[in-house]
Backbone as JSON Lines, residues from 0, in Angstrom:
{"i":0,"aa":"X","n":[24.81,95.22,-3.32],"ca":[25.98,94.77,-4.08],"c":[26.31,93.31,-3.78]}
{"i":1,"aa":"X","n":[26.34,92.98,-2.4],"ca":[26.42,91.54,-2.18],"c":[25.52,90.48,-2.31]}
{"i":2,"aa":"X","n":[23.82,90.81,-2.7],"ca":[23.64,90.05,-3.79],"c":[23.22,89.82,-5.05]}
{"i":3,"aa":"X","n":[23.73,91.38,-5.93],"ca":[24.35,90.86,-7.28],"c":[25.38,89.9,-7.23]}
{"i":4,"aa":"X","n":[26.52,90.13,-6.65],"ca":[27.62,89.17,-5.96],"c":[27.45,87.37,-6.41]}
{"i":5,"aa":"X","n":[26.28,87.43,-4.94],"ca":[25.89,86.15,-4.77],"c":[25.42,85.81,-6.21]}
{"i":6,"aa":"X","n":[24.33,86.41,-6.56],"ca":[23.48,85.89,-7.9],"c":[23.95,85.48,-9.49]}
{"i":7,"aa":"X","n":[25.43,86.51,-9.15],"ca":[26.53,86.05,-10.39],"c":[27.29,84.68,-9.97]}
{"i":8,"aa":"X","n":[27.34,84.61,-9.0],"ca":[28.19,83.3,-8.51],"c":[27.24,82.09,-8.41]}
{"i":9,"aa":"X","n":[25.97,82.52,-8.21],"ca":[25.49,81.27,-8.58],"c":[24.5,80.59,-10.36]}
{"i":10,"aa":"X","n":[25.13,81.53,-11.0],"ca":[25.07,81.9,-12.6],"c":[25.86,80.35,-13.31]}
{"i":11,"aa":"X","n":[25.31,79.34,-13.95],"ca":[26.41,78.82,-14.48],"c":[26.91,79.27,-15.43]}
{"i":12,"aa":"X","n":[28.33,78.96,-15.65],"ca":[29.4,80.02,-16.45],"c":[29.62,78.97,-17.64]}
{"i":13,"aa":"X","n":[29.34,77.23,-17.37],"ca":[29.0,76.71,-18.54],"c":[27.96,77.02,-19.15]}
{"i":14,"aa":"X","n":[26.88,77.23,-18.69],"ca":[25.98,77.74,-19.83],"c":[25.66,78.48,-20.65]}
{"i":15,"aa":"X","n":[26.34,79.87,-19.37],"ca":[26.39,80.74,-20.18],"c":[27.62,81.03,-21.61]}
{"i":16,"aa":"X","n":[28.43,80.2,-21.42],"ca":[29.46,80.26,-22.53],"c":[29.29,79.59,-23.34]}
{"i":17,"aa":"X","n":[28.2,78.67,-23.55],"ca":[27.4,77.61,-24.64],"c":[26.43,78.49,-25.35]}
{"i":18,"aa":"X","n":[25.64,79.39,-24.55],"ca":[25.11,80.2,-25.23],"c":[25.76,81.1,-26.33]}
{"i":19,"aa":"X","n":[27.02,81.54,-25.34],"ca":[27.51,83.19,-26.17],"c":[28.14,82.4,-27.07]}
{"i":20,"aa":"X","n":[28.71,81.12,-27.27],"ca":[29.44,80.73,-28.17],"c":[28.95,79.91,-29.44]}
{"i":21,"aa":"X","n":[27.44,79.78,-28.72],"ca":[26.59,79.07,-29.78],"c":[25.31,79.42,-30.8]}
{"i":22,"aa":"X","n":[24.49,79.02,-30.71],"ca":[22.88,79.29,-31.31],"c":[22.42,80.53,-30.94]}
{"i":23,"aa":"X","n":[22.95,80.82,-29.43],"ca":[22.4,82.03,-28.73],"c":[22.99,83.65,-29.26]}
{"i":24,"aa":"X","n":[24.55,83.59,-29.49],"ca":[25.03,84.43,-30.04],"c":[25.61,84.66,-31.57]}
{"i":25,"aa":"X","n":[24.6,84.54,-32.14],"ca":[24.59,84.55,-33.59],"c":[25.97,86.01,-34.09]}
{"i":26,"aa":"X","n":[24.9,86.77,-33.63],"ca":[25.31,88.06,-33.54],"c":[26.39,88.81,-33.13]}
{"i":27,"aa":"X","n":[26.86,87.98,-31.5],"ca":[28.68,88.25,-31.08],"c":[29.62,87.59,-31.91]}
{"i":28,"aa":"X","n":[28.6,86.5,-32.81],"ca":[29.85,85.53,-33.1],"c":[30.49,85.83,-34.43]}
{"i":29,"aa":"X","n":[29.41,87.16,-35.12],"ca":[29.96,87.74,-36.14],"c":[30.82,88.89,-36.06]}
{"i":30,"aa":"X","n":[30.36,89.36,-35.23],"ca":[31.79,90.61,-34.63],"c":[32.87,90.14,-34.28]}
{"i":31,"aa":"X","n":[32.93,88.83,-33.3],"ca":[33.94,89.47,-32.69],"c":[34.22,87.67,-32.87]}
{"i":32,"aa":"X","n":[36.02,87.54,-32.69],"ca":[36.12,86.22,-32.89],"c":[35.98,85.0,-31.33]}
{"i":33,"aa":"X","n":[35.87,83.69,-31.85],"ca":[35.28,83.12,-30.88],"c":[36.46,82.95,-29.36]}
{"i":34,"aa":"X","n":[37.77,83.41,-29.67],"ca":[38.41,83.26,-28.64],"c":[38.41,84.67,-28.1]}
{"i":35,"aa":"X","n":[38.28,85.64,-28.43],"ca":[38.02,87.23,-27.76],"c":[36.92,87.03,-26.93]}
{"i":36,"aa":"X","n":[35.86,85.91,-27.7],"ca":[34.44,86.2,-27.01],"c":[34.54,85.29,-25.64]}
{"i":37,"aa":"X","n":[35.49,84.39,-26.29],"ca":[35.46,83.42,-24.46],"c":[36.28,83.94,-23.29]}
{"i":38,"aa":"X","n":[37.22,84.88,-23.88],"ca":[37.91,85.47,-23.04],"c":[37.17,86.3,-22.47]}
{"i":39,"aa":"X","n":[36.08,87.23,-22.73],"ca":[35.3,87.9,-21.77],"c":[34.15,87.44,-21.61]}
{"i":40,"aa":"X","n":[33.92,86.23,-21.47],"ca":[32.82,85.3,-20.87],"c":[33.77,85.06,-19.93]}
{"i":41,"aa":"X","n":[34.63,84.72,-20.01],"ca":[35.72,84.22,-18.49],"c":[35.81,84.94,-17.66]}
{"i":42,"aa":"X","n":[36.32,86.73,-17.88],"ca":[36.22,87.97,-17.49],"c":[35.13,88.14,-16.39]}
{"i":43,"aa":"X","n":[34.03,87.87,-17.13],"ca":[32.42,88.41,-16.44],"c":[32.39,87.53,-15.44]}
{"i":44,"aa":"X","n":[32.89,86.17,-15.68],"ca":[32.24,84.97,-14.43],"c":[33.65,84.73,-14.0]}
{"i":45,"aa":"X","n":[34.43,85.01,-13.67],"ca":[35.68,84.41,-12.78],"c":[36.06,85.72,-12.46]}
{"i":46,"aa":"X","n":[35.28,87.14,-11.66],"ca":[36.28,87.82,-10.73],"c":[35.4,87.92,-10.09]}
{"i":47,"aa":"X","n":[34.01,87.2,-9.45],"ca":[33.14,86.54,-7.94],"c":[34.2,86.05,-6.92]}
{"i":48,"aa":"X","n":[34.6,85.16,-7.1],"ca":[35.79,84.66,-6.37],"c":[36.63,85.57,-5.73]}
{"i":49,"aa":"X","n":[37.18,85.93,-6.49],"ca":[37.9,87.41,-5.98],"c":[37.4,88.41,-5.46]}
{"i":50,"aa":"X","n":[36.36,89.09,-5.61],"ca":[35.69,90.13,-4.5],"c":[35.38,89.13,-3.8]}
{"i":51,"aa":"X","n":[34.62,88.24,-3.07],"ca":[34.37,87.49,-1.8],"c":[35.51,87.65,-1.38]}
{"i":52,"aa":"X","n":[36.96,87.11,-1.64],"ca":[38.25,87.6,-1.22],"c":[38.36,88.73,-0.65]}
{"i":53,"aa":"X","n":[38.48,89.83,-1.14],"ca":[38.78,90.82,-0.96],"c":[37.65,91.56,0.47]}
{"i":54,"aa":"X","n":[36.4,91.21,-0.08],"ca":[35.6,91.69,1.05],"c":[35.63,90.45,2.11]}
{"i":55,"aa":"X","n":[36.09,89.58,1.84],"ca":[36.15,88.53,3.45],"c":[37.38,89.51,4.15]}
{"i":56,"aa":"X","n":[38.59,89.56,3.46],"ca":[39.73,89.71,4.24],"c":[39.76,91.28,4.63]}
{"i":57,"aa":"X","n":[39.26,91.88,3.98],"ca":[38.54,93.48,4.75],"c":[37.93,93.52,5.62]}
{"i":58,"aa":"X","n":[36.9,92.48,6.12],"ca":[36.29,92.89,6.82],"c":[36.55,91.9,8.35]}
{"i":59,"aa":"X","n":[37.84,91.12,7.96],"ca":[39.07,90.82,8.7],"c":[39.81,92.0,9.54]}
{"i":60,"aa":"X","n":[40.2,92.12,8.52],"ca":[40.83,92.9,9.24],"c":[40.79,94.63,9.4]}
{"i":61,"aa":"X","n":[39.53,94.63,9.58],"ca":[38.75,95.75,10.07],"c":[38.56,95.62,11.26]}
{"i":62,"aa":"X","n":[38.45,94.62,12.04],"ca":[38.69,93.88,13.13],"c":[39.49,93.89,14.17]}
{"i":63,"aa":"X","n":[40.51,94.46,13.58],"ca":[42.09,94.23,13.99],"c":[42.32,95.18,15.11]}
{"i":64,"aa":"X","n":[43.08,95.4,15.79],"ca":[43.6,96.1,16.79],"c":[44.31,97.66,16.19]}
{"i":65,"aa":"X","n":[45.21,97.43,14.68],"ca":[45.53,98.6,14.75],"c":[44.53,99.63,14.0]}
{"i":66,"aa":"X","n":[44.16,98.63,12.96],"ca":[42.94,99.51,12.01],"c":[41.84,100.0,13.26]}
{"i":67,"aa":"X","n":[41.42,99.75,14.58],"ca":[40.54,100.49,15.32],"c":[41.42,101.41,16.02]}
{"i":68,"aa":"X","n":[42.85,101.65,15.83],"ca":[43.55,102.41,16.36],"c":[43.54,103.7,15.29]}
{"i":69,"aa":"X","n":[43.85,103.21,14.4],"ca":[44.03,104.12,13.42],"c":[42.51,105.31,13.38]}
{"i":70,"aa":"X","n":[41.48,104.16,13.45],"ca":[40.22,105.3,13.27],"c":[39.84,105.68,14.8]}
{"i":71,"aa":"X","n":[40.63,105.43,15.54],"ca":[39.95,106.36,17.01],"c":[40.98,107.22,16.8]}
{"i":72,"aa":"X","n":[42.55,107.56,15.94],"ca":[43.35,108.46,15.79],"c":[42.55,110.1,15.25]}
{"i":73,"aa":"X","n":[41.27,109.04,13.99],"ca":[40.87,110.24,13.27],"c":[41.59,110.42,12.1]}
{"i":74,"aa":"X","n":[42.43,109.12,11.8],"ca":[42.67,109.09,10.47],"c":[41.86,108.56,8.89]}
{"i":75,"aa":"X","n":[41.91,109.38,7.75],"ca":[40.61,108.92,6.69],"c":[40.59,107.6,6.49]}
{"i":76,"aa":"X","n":[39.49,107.43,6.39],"ca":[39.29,105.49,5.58],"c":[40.31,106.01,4.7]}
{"i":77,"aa":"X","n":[40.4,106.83,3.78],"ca":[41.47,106.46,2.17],"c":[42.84,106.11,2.62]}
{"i":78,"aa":"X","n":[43.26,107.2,3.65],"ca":[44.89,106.64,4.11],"c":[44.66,105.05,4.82]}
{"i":79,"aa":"X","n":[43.4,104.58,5.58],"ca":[43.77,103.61,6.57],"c":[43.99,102.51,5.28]}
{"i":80,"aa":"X","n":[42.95,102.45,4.54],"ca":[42.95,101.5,3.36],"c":[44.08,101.13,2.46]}
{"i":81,"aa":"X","n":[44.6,102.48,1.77],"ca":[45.99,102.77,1.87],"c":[47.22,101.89,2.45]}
{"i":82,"aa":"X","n":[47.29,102.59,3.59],"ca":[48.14,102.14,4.43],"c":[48.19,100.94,4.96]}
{"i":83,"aa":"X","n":[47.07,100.41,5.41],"ca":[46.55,98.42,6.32],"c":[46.4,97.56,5.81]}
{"i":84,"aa":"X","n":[45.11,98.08,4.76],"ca":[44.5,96.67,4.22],"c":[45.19,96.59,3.02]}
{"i":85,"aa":"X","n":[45.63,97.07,2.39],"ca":[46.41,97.19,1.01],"c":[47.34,96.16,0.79]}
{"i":86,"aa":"X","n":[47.97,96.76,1.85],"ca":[49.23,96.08,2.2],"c":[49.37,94.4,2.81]}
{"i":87,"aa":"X","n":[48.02,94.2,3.17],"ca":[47.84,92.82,3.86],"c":[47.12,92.03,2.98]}
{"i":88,"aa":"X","n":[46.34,92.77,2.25],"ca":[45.49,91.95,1.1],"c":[46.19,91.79,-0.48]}
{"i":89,"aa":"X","n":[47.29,92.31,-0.45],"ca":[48.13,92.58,-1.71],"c":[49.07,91.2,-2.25]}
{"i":90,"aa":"X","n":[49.38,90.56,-1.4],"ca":[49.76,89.06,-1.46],"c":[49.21,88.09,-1.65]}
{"i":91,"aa":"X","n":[48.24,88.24,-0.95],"ca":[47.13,86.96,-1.05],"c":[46.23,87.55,-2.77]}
{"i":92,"aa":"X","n":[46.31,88.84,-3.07],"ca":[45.82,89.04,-4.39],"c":[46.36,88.39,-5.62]}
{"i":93,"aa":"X","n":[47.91,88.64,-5.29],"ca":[48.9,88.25,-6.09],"c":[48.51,86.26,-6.37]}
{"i":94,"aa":"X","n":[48.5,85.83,-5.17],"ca":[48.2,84.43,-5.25],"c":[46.7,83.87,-6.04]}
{"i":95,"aa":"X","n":[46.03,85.14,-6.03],"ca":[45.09,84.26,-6.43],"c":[44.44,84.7,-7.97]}
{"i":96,"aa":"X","n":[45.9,85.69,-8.47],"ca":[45.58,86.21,-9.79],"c":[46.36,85.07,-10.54]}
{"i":97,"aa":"X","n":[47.33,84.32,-10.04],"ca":[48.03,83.24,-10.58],"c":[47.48,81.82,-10.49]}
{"i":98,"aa":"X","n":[46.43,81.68,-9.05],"ca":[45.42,80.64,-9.6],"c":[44.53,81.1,-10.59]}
{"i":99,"aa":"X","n":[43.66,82.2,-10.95],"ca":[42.95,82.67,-12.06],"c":[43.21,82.23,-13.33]}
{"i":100,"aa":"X","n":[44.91,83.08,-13.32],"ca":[45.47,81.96,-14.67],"c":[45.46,80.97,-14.96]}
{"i":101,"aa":"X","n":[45.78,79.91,-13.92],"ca":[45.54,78.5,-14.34],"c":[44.28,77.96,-14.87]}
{"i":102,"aa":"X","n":[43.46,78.87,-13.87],"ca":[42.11,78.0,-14.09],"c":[41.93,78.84,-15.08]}
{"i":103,"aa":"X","n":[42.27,79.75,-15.87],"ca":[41.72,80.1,-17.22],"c":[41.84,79.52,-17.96]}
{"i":104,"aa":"X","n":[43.23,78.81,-18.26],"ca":[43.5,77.97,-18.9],"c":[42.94,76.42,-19.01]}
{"i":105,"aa":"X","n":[42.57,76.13,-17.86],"ca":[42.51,74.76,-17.9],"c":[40.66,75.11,-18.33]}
{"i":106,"aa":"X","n":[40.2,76.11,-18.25],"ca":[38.25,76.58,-18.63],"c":[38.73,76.93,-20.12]}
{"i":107,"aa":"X","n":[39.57,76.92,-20.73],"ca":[39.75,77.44,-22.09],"c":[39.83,75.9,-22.68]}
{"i":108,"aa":"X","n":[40.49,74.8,-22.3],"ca":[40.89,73.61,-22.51],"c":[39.74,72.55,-22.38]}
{"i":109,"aa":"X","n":[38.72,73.02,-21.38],"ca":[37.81,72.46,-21.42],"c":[36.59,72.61,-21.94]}
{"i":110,"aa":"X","n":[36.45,73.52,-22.14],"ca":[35.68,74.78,-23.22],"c":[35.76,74.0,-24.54]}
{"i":111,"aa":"X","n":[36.86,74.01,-24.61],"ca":[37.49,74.43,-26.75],"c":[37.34,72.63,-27.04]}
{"i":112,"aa":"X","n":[37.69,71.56,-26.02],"ca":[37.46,70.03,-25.6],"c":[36.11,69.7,-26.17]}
{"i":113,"aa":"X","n":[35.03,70.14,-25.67],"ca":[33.95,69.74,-25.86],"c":[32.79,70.69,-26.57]}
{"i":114,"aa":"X","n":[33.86,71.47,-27.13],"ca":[33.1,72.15,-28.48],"c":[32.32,73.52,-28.2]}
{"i":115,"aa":"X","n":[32.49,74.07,-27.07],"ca":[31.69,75.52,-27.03],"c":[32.8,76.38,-26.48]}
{"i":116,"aa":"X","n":[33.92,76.18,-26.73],"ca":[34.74,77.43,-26.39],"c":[35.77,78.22,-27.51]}
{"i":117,"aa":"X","n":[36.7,78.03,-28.3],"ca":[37.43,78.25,-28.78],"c":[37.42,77.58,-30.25]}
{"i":118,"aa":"X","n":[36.99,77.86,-31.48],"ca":[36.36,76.81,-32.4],"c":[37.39,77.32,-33.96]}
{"i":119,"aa":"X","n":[37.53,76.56,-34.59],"ca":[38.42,76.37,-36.09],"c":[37.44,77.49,-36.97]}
{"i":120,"aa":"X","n":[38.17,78.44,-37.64],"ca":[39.76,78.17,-37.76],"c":[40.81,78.9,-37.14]}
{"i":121,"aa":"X","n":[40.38,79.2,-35.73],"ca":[41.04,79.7,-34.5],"c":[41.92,78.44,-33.75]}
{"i":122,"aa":"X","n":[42.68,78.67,-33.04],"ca":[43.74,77.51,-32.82],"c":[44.1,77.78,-31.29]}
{"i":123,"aa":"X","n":[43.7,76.72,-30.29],"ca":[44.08,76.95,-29.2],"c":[44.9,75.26,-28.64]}
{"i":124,"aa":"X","n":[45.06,75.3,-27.41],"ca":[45.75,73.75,-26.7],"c":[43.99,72.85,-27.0]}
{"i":125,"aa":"X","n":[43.0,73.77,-26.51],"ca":[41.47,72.46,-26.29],"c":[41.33,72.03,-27.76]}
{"i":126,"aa":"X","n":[41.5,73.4,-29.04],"ca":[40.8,72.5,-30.03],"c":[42.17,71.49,-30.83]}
{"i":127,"aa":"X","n":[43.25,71.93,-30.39],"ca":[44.59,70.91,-30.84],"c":[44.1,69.63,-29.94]}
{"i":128,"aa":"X","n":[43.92,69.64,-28.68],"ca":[43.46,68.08,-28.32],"c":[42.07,67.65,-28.8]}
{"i":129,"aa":"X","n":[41.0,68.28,-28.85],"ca":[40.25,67.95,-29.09],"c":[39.95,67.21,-30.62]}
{"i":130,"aa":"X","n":[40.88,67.92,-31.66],"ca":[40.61,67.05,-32.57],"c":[41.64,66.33,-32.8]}
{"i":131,"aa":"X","n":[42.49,65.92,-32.04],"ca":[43.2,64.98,-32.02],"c":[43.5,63.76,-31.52]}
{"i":132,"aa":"X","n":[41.82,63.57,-30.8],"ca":[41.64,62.66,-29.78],"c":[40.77,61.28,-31.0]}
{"i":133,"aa":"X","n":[40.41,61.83,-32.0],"ca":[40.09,60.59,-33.11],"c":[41.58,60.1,-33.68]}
{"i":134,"aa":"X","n":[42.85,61.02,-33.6],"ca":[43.8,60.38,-34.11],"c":[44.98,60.28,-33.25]}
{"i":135,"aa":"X","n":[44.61,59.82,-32.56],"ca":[45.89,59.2,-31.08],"c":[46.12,58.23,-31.27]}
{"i":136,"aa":"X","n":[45.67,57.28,-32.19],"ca":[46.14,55.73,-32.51],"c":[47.47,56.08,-33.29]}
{"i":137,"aa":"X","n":[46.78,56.58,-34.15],"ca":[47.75,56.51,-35.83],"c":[48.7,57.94,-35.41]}
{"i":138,"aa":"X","n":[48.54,59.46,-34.9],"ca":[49.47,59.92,-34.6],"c":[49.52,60.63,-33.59]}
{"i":139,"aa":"X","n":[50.19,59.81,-32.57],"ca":[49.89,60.2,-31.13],"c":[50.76,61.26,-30.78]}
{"i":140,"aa":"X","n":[51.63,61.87,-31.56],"ca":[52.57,63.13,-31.08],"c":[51.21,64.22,-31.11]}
{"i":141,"aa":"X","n":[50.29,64.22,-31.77],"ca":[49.55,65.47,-32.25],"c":[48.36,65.45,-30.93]}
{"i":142,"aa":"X","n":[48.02,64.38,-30.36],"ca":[47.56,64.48,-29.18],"c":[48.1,64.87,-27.84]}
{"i":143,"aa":"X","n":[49.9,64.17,-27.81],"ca":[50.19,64.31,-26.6],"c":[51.34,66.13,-26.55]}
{"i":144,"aa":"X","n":[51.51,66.28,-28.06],"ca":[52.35,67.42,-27.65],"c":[51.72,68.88,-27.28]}
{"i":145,"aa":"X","n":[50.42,69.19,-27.52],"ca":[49.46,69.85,-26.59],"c":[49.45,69.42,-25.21]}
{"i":146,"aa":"X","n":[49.29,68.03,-24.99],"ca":[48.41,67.81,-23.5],"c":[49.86,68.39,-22.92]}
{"i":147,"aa":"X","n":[51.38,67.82,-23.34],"ca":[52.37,68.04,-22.81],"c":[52.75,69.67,-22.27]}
{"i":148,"aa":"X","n":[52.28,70.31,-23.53],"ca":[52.19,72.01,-23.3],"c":[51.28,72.34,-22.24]}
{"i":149,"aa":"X","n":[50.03,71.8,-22.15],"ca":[49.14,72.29,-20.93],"c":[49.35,72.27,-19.59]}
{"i":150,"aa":"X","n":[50.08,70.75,-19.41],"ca":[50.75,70.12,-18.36],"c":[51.92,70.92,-17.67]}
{"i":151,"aa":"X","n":[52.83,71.61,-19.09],"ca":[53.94,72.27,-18.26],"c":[53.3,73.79,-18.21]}
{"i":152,"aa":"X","n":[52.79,74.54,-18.42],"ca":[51.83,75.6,-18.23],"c":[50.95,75.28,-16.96]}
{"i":153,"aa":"X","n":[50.33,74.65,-16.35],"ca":[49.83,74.42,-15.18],"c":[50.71,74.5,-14.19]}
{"i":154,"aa":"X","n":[51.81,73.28,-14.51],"ca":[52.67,72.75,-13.05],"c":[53.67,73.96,-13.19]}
{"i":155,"aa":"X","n":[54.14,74.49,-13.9],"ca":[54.96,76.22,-13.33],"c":[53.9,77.16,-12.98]}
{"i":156,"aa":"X","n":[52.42,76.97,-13.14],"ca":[52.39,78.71,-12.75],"c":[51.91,78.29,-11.28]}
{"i":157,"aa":"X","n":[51.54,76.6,-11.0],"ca":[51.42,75.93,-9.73],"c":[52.55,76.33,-8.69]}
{"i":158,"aa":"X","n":[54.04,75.86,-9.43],"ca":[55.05,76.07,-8.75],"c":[55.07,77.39,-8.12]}
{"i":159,"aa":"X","n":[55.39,78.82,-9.24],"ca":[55.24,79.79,-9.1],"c":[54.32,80.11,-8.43]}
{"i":160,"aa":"X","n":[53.03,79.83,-8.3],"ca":[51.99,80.17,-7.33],"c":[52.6,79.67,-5.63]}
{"i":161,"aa":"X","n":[53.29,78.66,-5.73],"ca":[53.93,78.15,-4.01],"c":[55.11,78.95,-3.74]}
{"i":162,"aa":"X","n":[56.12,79.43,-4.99],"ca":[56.84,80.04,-4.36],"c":[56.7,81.6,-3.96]}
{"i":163,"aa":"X","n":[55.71,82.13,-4.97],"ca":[54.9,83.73,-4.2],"c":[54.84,83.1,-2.72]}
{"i":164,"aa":"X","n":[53.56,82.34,-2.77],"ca":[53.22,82.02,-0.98],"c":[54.0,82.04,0.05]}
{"i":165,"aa":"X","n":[55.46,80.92,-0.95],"ca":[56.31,81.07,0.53],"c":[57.15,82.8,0.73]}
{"i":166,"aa":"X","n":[56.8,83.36,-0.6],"ca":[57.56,84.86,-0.28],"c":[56.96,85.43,0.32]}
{"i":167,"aa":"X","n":[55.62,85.41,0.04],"ca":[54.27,86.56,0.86],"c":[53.8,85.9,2.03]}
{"i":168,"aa":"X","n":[53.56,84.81,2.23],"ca":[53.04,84.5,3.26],"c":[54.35,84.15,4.86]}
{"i":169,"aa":"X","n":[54.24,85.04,5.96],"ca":[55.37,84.56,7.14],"c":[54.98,83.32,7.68]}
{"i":170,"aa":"X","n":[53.28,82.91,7.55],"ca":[53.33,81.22,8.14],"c":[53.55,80.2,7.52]}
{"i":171,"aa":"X","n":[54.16,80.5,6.06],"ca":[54.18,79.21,5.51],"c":[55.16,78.45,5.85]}
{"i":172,"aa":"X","n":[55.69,76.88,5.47],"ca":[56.77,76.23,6.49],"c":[58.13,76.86,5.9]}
{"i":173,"aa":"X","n":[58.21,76.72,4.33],"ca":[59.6,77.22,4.3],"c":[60.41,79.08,5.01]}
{"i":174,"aa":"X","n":[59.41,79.73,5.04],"ca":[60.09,80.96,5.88],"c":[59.99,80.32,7.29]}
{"i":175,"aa":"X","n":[59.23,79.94,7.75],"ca":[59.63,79.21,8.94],"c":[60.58,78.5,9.33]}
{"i":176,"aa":"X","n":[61.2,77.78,8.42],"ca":[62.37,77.18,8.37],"c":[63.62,77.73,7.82]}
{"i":177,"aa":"X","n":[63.29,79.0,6.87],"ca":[64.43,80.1,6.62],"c":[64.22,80.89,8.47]}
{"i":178,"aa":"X","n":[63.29,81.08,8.91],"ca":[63.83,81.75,9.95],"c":[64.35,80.99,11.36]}
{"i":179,"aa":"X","n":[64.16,79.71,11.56],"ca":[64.97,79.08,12.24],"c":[66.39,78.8,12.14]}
{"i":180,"aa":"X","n":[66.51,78.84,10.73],"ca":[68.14,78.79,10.33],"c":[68.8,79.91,10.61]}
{"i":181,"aa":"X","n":[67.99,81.61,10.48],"ca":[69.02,82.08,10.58],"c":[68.98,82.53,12.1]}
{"i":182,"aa":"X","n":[67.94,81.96,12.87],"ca":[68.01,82.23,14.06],"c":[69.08,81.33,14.59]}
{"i":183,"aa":"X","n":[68.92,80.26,14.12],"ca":[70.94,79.29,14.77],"c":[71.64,79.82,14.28]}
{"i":184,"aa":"X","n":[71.98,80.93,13.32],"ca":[73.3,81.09,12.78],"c":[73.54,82.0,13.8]}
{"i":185,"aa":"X","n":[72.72,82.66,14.04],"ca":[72.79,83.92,14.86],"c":[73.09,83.89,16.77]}
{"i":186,"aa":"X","n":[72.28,82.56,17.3],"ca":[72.68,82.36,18.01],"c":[74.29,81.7,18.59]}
{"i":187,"aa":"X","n":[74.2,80.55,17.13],"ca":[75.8,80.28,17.37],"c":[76.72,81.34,17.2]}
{"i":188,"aa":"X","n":[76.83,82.18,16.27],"ca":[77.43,83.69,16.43],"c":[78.08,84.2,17.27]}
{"i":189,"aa":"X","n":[76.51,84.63,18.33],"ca":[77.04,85.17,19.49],"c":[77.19,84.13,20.75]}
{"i":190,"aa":"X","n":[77.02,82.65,20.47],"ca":[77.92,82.21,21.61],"c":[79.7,81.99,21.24]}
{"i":191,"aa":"X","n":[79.45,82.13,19.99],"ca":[81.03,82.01,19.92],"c":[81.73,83.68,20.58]}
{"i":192,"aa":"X","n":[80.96,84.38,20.03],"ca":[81.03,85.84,20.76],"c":[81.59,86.27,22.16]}
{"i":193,"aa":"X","n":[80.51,85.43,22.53],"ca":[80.88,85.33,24.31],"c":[82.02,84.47,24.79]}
{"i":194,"aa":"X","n":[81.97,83.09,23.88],"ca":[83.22,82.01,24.64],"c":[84.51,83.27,24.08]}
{"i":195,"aa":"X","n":[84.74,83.84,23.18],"ca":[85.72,84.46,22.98],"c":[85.96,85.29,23.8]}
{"i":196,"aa":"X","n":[85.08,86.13,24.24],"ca":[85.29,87.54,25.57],"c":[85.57,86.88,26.46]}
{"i":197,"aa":"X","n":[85.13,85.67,26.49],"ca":[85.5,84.87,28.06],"c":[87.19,84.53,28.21]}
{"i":198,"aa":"X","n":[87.3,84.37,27.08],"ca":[88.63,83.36,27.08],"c":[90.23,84.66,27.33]}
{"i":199,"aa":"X","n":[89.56,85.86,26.39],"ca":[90.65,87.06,26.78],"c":[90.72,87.95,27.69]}
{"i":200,"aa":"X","n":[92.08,87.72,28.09],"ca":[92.12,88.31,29.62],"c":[91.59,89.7,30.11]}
């Protein structure tokens, strides 16, 4: 399995989407339309990334102190999996189904840009810039109010991708710095706590 894995990941995913979208797929390109078909050309070659994920951080934390606790207990792989890795790999999944998106988008934009992804009289952000890049002199709203849409579609699901992290992840700086704060609130608290018990007779 790990090297089908490898052998898909080292597959180019431009080529192959020049093919399915071109000379090569005569035949898909009459069934089915050309943005369905790039969407599962994207499908097939962008979830490599993600199992390497998934089996790096498994076999992390397979490693671990409690997961070898758990199986000298004599509890099943299904509950430990369940119960350990699920739960530890479930965040970092989340993070990297929201980089996926981006980069789908920005492989759809670059795709539909240079003519083998997304093609007229189908309508996406690549082929709105793309043919609007002969008329950016004379009417430059029709070039820039796509790029403008792509731009704010990236930088929120960017944002959104940092603020998951700082929710899911405990080392990132801002929970680090939410938990220093409320560790002073807490300490000033209870020294006011104490100067008070001190002070009544």
């Amino acid at each position: 399995m790990l090297f089908i894995l490898e052998a898909l990941i080292m597959m180019p995913a431009l080529l192959v989407v020049a093919v399915a979208t071109s000379g090569g797929g005569e035949g898909l390109k009459k069934n089915l339309p050309s943005w369905l078909l790039l969407i599962i050309v994207l499908l097939v070659f962008s979830w490599m990334g993600t199992a390497r994920l998934i089996r790096s951080l498994s076999m992390s934390l397979m490693q671990r102190d409690f997961v070898k606790a758990a199986q000298y207990m004599g509890i099943p792989a299904r509950r430990i999996v369940w119960r350990h890795l699920v739960p530890n790999i479930g965040s970092l999944l989340v993070l990297d189904i929201t980089r996926g998106v981006t980069g789908a988008i920005l492989a759809e934009v670059a795709f539909s840009f240079i003519g083998i992804g997304i093609k007229v009289p189908d309508v996406s952000l690549g082929v709105l810039i793309g043919q609007a890049t002969s008329q950016v002199s004379t009417f430059p709203w029709m070039f820039w109010v796509p790029l403008t849409v792509m731009f704010l579609l990236t930088g929120s699901l960017a944002m959104m991708n940092d603020g998951l992290r700082d929710a899911f992840d405990p080392s990132s700086s801002s929970i680090g710095r939410a938990k220093k704060t409320s560790a002073q609130k807490n300490a000033n608290k209870s020294a006011k706590t104490n100067s008070a018990k001190k002070k009544t007779p």
